[in-house]
PyMOL Python script that loads the backbone (N, CA, C, O; Angstrom):
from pymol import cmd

cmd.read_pdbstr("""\
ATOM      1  N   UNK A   1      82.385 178.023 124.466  1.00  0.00           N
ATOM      2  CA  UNK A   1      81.691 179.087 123.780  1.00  0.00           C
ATOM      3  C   UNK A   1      82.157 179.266 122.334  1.00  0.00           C
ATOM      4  O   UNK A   1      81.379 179.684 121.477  1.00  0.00           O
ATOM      5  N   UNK A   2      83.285 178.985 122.093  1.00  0.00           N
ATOM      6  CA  UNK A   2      84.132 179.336 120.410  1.00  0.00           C
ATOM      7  C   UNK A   2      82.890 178.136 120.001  1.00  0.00           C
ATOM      8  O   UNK A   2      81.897 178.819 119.752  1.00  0.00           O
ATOM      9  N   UNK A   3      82.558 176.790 119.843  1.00  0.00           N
ATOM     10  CA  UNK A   3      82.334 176.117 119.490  1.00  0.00           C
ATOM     11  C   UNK A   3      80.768 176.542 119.105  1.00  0.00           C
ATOM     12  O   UNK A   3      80.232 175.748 118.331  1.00  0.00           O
ATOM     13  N   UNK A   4      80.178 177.362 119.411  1.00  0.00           N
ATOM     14  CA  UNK A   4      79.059 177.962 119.131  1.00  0.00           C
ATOM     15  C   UNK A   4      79.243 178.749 118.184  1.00  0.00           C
ATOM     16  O   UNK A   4      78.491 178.700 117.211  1.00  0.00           O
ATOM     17  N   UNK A   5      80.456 179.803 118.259  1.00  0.00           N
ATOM     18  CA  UNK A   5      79.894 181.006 117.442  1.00  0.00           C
ATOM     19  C   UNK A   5      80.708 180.418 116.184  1.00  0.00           C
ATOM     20  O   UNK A   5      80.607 181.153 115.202  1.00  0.00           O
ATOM     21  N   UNK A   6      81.668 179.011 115.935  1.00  0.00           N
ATOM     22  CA  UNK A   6      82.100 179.424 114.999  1.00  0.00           C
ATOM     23  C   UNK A   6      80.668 178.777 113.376  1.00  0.00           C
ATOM     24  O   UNK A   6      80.636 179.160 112.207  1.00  0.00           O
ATOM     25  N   UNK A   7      80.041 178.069 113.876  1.00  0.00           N
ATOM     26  CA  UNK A   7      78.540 177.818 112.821  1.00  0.00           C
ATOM     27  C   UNK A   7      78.190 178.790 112.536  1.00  0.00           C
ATOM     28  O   UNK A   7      77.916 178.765 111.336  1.00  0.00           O
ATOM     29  N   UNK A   8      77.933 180.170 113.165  1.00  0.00           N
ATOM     30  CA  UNK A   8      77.360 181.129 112.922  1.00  0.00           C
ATOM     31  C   UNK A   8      78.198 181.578 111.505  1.00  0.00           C
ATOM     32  O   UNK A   8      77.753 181.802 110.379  1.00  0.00           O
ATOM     33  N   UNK A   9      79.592 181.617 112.022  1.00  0.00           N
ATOM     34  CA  UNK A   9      80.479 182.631 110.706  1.00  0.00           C
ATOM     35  C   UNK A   9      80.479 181.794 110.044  1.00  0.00           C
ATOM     36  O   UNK A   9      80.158 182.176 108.919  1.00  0.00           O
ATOM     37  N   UNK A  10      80.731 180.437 110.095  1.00  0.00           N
ATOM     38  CA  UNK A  10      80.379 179.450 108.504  1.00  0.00           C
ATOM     39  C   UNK A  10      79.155 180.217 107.917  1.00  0.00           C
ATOM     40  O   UNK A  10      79.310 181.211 107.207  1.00  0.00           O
ATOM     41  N   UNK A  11      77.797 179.657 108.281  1.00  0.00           N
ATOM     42  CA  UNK A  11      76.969 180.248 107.827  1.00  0.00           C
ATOM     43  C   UNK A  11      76.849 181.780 106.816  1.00  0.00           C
ATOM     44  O   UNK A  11      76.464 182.147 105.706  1.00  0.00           O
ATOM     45  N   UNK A  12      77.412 182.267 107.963  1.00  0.00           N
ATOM     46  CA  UNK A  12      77.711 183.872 107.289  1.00  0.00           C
ATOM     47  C   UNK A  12      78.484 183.705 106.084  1.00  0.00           C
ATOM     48  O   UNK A  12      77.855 183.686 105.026  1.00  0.00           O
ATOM     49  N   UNK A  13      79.524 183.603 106.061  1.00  0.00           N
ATOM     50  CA  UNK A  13      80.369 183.232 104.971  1.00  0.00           C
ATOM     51  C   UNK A  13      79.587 182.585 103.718  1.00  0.00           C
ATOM     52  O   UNK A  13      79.293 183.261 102.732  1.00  0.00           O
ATOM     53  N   UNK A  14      79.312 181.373 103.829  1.00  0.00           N
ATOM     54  CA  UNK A  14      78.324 180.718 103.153  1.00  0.00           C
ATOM     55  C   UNK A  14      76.884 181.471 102.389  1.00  0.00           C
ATOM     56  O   UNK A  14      76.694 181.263 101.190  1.00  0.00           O
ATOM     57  N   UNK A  15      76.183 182.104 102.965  1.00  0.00           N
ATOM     58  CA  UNK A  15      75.552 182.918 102.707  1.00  0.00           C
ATOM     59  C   UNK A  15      76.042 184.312 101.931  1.00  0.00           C
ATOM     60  O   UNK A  15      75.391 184.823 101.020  1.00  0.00           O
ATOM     61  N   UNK A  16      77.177 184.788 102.396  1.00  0.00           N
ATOM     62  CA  UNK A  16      77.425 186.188 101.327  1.00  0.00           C
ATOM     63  C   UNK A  16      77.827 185.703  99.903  1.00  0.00           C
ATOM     64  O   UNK A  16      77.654 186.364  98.879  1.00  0.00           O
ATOM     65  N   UNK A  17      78.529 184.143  99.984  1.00  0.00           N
ATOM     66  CA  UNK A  17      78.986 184.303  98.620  1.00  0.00           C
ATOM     67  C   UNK A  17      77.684 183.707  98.103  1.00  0.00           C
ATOM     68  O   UNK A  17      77.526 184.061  96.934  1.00  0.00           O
ATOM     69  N   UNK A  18      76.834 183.045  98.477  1.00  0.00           N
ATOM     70  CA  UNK A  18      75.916 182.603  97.378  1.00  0.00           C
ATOM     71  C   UNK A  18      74.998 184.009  97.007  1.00  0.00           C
ATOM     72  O   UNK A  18      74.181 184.120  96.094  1.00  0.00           O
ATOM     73  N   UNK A  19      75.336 184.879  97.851  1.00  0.00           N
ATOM     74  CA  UNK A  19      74.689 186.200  97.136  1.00  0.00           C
ATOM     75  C   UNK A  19      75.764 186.817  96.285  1.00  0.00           C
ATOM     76  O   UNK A  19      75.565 187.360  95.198  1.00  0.00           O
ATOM     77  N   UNK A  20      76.802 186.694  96.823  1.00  0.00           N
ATOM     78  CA  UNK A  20      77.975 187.728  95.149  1.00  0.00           C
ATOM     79  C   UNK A  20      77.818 186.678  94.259  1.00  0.00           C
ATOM     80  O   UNK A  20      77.864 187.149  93.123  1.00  0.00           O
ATOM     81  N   UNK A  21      77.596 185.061  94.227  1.00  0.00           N
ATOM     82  CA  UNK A  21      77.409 184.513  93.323  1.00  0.00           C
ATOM     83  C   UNK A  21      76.053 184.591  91.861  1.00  0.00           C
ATOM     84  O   UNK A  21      76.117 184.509  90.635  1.00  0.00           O
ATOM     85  N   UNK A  22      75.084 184.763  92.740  1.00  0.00           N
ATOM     86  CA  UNK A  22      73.871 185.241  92.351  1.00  0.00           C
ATOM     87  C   UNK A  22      73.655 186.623  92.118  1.00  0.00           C
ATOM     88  O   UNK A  22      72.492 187.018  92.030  1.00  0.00           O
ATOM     89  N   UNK A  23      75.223 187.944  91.931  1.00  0.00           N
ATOM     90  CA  UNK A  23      74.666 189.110  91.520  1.00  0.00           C
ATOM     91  C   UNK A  23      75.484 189.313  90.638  1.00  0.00           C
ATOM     92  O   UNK A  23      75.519 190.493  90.288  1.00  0.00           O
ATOM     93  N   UNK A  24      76.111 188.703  90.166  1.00  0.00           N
ATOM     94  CA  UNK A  24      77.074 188.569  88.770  1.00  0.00           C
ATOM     95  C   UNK A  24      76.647 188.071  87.416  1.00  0.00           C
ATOM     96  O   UNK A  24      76.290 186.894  87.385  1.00  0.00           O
ATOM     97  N   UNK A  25      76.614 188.816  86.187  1.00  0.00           N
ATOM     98  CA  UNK A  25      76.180 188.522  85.333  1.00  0.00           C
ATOM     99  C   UNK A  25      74.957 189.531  85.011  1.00  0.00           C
ATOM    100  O   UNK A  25      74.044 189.914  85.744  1.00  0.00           O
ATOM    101  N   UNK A  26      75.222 189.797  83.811  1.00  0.00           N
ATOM    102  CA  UNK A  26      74.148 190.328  83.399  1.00  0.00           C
ATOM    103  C   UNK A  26      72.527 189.405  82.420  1.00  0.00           C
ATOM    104  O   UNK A  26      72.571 189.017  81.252  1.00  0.00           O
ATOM    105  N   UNK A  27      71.620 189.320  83.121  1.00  0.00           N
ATOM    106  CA  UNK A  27      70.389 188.754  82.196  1.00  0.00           C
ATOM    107  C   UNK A  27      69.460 189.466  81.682  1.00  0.00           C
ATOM    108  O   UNK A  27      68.754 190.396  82.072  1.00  0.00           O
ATOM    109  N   UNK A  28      69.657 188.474  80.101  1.00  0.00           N
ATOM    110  CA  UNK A  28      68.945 190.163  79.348  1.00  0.00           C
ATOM    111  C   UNK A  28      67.746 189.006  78.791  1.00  0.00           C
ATOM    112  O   UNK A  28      67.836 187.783  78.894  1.00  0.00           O
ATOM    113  N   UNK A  29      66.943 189.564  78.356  1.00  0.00           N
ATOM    114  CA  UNK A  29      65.355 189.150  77.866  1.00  0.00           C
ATOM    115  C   UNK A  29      65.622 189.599  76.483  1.00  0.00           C
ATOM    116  O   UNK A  29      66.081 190.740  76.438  1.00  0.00           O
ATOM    117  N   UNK A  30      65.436 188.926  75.171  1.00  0.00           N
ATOM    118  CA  UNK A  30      65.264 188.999  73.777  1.00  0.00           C
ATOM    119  C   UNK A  30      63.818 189.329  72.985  1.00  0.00           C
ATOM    120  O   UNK A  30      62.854 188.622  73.275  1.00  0.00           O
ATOM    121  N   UNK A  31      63.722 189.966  72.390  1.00  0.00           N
ATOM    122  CA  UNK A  31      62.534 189.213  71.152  1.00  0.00           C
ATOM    123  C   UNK A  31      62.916 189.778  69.795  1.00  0.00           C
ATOM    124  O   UNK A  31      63.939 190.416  69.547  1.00  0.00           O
ATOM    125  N   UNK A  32      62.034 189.481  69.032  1.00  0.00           N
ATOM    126  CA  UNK A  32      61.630 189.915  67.473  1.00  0.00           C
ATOM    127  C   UNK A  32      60.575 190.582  67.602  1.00  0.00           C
ATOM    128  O   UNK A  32      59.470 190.209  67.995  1.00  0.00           O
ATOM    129  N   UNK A  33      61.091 192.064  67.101  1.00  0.00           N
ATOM    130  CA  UNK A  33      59.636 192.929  66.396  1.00  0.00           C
ATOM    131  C   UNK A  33      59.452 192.687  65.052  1.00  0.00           C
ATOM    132  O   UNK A  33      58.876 193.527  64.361  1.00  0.00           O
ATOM    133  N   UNK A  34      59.882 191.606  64.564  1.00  0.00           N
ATOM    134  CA  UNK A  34      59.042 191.393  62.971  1.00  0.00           C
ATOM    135  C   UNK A  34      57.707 190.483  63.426  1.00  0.00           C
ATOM    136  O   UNK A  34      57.303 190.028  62.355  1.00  0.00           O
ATOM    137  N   UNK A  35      56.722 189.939  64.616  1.00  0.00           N
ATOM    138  CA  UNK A  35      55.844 189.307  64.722  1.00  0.00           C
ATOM    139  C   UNK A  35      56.384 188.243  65.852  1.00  0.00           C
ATOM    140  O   UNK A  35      57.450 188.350  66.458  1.00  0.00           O
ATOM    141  N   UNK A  36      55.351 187.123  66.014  1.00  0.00           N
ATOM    142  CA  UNK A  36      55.270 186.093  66.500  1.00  0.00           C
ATOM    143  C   UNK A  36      56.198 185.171  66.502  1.00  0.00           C
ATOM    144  O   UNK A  36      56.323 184.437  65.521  1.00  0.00           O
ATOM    145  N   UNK A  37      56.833 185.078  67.364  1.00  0.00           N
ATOM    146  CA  UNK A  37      57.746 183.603  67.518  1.00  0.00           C
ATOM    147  C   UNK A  37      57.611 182.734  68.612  1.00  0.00           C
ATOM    148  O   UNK A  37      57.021 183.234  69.570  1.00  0.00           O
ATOM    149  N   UNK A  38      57.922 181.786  68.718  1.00  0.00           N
ATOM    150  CA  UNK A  38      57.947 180.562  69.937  1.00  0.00           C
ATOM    151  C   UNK A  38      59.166 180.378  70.642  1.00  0.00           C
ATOM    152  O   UNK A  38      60.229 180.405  70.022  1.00  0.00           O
ATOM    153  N   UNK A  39      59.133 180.206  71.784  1.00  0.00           N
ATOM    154  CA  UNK A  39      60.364 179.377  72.577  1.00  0.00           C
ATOM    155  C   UNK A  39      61.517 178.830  71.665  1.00  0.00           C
ATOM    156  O   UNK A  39      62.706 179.137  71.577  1.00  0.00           O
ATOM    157  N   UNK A  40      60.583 177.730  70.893  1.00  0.00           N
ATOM    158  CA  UNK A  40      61.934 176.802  70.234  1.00  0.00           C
ATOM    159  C   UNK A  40      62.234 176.912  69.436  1.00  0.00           C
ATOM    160  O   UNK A  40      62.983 176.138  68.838  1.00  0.00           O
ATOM    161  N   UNK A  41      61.561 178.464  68.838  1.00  0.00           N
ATOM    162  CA  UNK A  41      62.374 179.236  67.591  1.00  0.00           C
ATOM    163  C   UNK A  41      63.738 180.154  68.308  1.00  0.00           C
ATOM    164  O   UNK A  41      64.724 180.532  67.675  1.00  0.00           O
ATOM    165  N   UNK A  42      63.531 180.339  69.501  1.00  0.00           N
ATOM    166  CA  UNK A  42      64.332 180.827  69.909  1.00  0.00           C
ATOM    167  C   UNK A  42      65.474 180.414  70.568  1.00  0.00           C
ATOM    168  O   UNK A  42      66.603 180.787  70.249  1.00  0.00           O
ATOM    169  N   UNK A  43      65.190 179.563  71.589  1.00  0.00           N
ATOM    170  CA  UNK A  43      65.848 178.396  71.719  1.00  0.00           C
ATOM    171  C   UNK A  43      67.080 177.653  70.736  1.00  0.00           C
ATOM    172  O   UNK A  43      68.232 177.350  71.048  1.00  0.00           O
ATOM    173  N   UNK A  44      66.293 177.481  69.328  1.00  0.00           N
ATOM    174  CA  UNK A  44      67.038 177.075  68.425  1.00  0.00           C
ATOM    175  C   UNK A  44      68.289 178.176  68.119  1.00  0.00           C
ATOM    176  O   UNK A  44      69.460 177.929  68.407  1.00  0.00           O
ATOM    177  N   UNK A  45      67.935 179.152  67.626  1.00  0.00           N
ATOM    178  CA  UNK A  45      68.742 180.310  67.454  1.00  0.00           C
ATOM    179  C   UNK A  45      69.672 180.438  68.832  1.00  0.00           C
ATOM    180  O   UNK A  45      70.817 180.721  68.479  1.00  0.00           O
ATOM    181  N   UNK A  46      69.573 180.327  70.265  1.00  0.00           N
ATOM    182  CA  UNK A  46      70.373 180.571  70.704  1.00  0.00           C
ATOM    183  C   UNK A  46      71.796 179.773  70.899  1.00  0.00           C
ATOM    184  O   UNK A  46      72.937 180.232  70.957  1.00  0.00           O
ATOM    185  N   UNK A  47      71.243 178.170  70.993  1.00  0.00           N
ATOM    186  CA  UNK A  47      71.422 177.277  70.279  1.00  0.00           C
ATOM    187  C   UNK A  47      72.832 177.435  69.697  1.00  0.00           C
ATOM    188  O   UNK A  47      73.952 177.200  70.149  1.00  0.00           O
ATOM    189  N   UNK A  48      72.213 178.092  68.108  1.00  0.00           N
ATOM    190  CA  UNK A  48      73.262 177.725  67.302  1.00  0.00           C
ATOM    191  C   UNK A  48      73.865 179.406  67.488  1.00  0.00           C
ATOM    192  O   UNK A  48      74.222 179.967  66.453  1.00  0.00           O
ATOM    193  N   UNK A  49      73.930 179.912  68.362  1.00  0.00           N
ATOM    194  CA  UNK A  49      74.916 181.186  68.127  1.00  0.00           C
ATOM    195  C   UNK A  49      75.552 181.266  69.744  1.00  0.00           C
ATOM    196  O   UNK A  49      75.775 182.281  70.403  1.00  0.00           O
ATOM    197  N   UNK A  50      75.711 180.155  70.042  1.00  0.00           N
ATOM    198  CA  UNK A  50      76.464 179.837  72.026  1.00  0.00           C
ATOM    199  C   UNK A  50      77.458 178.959  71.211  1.00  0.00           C
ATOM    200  O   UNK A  50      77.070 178.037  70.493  1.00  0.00           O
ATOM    201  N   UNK A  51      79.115 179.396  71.411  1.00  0.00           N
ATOM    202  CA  UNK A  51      79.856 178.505  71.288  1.00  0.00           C
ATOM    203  C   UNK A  51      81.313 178.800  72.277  1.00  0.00           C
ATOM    204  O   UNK A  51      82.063 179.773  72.349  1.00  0.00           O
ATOM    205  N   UNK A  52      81.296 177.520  72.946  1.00  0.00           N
ATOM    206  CA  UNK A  52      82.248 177.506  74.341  1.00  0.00           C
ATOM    207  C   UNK A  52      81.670 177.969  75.348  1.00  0.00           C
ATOM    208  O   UNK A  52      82.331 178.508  76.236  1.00  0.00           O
ATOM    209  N   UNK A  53      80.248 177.852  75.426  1.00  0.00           N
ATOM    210  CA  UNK A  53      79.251 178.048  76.743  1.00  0.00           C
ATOM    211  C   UNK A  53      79.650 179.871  76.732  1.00  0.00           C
ATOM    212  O   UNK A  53      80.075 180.567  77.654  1.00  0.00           O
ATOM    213  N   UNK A  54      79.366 180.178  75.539  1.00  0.00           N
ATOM    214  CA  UNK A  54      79.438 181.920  75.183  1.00  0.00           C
ATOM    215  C   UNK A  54      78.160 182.593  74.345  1.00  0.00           C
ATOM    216  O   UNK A  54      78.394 182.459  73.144  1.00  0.00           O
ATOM    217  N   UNK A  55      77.016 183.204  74.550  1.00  0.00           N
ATOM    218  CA  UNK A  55      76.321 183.596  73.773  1.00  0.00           C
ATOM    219  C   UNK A  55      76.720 184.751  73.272  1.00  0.00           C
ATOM    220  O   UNK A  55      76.803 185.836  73.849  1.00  0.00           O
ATOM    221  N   UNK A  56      77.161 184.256  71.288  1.00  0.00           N
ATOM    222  CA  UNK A  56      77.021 185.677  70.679  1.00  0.00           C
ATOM    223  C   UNK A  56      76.387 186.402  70.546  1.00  0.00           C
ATOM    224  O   UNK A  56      75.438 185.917  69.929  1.00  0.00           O
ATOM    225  N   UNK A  57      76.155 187.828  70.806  1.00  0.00           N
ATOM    226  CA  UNK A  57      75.102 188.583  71.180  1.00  0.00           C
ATOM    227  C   UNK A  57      74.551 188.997  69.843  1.00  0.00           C
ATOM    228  O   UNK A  57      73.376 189.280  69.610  1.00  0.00           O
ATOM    229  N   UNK A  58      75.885 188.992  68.720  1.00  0.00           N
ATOM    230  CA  UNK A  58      75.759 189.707  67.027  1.00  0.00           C
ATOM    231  C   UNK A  58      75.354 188.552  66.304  1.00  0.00           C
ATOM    232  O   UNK A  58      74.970 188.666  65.140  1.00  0.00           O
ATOM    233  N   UNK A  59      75.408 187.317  66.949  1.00  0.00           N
ATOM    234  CA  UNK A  59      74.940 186.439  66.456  1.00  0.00           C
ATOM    235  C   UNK A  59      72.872 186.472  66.072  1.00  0.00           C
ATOM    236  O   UNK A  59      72.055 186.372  65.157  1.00  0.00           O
ATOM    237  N   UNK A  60      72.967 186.640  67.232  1.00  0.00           N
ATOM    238  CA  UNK A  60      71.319 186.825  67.596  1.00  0.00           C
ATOM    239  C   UNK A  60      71.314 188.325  67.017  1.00  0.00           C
ATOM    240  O   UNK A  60      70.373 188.560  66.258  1.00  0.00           O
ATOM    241  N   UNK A  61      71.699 188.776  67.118  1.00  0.00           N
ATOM    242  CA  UNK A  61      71.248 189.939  66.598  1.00  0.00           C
ATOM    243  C   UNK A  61      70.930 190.213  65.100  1.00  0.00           C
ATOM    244  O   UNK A  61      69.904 190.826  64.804  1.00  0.00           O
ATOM    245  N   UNK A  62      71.879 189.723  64.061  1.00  0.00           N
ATOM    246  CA  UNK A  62      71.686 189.146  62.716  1.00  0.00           C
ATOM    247  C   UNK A  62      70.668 188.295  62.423  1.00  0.00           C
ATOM    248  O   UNK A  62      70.045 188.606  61.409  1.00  0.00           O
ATOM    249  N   UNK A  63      70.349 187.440  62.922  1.00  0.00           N
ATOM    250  CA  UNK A  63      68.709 186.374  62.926  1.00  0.00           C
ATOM    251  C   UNK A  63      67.964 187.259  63.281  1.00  0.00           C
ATOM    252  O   UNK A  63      66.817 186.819  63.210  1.00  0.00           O
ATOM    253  N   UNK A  64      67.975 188.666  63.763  1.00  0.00           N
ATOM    254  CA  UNK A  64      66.513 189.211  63.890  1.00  0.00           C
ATOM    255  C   UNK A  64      66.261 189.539  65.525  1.00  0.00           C
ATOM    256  O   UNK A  64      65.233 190.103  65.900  1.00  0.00           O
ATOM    257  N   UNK A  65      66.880 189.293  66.064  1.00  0.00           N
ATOM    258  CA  UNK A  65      66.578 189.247  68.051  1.00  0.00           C
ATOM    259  C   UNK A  65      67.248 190.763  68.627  1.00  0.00           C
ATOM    260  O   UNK A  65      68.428 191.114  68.649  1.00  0.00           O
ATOM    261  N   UNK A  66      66.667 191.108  68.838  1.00  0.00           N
ATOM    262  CA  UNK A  66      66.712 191.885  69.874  1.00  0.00           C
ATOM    263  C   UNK A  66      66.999 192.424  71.420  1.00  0.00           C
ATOM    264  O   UNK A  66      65.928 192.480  72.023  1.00  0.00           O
ATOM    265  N   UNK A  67      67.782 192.711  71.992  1.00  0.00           N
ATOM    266  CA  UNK A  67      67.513 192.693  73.480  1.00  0.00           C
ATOM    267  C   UNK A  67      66.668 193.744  73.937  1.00  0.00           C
ATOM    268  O   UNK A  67      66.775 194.834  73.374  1.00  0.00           O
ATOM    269  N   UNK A  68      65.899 193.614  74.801  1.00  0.00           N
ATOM    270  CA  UNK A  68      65.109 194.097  75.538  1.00  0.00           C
ATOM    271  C   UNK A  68      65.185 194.467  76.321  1.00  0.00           C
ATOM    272  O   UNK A  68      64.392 195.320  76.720  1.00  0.00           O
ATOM    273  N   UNK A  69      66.455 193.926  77.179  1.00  0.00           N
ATOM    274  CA  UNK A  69      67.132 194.904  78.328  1.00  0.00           C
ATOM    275  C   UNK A  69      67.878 196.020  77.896  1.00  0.00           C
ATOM    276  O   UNK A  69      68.248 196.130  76.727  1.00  0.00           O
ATOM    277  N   UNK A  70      68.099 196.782  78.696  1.00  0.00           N
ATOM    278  CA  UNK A  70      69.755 197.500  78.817  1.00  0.00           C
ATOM    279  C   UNK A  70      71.117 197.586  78.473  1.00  0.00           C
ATOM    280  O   UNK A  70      71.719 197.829  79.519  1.00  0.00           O
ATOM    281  N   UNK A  71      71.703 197.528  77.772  1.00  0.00           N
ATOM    282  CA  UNK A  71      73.157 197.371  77.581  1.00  0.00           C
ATOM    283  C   UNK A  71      74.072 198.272  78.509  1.00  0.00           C
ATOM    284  O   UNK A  71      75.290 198.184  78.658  1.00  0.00           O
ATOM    285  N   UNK A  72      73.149 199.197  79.120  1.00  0.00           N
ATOM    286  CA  UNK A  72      74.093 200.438  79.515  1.00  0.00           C
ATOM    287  C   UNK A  72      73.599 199.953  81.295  1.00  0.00           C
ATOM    288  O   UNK A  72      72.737 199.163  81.681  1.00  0.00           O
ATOM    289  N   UNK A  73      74.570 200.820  82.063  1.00  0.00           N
ATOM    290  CA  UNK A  73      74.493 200.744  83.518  1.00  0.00           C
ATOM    291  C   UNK A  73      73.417 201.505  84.379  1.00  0.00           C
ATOM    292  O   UNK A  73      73.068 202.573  83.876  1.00  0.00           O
ATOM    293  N   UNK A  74      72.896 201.217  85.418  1.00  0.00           N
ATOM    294  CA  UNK A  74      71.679 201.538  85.612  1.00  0.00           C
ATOM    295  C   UNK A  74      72.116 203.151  85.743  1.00  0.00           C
ATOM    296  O   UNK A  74      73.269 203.534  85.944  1.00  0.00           O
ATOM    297  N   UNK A  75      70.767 204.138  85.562  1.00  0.00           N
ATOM    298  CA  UNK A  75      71.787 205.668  86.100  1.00  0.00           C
ATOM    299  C   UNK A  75      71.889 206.068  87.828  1.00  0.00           C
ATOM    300  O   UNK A  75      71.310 205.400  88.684  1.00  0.00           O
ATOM    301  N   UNK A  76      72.500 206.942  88.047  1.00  0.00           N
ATOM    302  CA  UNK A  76      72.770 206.846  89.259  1.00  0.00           C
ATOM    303  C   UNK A  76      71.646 207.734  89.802  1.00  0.00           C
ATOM    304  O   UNK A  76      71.441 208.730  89.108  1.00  0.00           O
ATOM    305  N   UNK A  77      70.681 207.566  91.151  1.00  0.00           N
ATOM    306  CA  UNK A  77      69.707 208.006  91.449  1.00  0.00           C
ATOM    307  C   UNK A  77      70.137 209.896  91.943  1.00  0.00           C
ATOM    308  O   UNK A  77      71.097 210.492  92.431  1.00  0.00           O
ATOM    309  N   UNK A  78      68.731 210.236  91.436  1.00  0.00           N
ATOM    310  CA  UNK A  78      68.916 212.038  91.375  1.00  0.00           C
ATOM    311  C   UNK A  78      69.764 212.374  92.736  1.00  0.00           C
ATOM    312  O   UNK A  78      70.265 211.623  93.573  1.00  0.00           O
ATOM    313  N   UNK A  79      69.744 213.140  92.677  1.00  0.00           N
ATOM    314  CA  UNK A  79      70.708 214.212  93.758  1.00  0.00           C
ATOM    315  C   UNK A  79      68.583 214.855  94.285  1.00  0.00           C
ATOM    316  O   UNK A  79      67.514 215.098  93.724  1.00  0.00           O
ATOM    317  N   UNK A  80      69.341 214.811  95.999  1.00  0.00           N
ATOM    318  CA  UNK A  80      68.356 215.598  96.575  1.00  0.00           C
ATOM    319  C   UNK A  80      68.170 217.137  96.366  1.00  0.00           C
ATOM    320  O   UNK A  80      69.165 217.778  96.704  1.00  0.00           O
ATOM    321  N   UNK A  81      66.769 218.130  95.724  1.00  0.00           N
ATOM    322  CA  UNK A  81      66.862 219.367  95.537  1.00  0.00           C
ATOM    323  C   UNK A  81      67.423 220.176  97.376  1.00  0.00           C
ATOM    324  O   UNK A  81      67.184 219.921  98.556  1.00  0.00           O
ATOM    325  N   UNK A  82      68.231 221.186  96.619  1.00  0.00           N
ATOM    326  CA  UNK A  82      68.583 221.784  98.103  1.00  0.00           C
ATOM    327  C   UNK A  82      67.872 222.216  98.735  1.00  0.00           C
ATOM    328  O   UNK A  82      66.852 222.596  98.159  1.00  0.00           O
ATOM    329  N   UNK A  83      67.929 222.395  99.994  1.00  0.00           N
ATOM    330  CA  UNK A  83      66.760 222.932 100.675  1.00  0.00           C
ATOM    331  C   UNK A  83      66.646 224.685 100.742  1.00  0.00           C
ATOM    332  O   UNK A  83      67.510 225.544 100.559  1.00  0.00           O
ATOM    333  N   UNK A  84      65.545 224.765 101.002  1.00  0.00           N
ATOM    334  CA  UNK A  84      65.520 226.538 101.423  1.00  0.00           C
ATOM    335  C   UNK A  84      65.640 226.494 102.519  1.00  0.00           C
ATOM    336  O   UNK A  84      65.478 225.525 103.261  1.00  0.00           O
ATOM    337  N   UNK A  85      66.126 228.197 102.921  1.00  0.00           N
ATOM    338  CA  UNK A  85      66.054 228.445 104.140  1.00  0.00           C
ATOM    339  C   UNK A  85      66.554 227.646 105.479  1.00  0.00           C
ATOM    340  O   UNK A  85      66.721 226.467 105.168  1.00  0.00           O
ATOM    341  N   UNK A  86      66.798 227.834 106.614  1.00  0.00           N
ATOM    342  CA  UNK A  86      67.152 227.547 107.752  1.00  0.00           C
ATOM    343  C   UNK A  86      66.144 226.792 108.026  1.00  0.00           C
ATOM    344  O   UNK A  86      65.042 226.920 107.493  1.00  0.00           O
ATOM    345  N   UNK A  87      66.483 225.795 109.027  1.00  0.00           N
ATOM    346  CA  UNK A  87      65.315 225.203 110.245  1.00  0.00           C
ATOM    347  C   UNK A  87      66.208 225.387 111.239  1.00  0.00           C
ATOM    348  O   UNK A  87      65.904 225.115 112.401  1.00  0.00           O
TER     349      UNK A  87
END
""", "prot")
cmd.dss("prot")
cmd.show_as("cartoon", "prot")
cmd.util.cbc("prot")
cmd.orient("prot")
């Protein structure tokens, strides 16, 4: 019977970290509000402002880019209103 359940906890194991692996990191979405740009205008720019597999963020930000995400942490969801009265 061990010889059964122990595939299961591999599995398990296997499975949680490729999810803490996949929830680390923050991904943020860029653009320019001065108009129209392309991929490999952007591309290029990121390009040349990643050094040691690091994107400078002030880098891009000086060329004009923007983030579009969040910088800040999500907020924490409302508090339930209290209830009235007894049930």
């Amino acid at each position: 019977m061990p010889r059964v359940i122990r595939p299961w906890w591999t599995l398990a194991l296997v499975a949680s970290l490729l999810v803490a692996g996949c929830g680390t990191g923050q991904d943020k979405q860029w653009y320019k509000p001065s108009g129209n740009y392309t991929v490999t205008e952007f591309a290029r720019d990121r390009d040349a402002c990643t050094k040691n597999r690091e994107l400078d963020e002030q880098c891009l930000k000086q060329r004009g880019w923007l983030p579009l995400t969040s910088d800040r942490e999500p907020a924490p969801p409302p508090k339930p209103p209290p209830s009235r009265g007894r049930y």
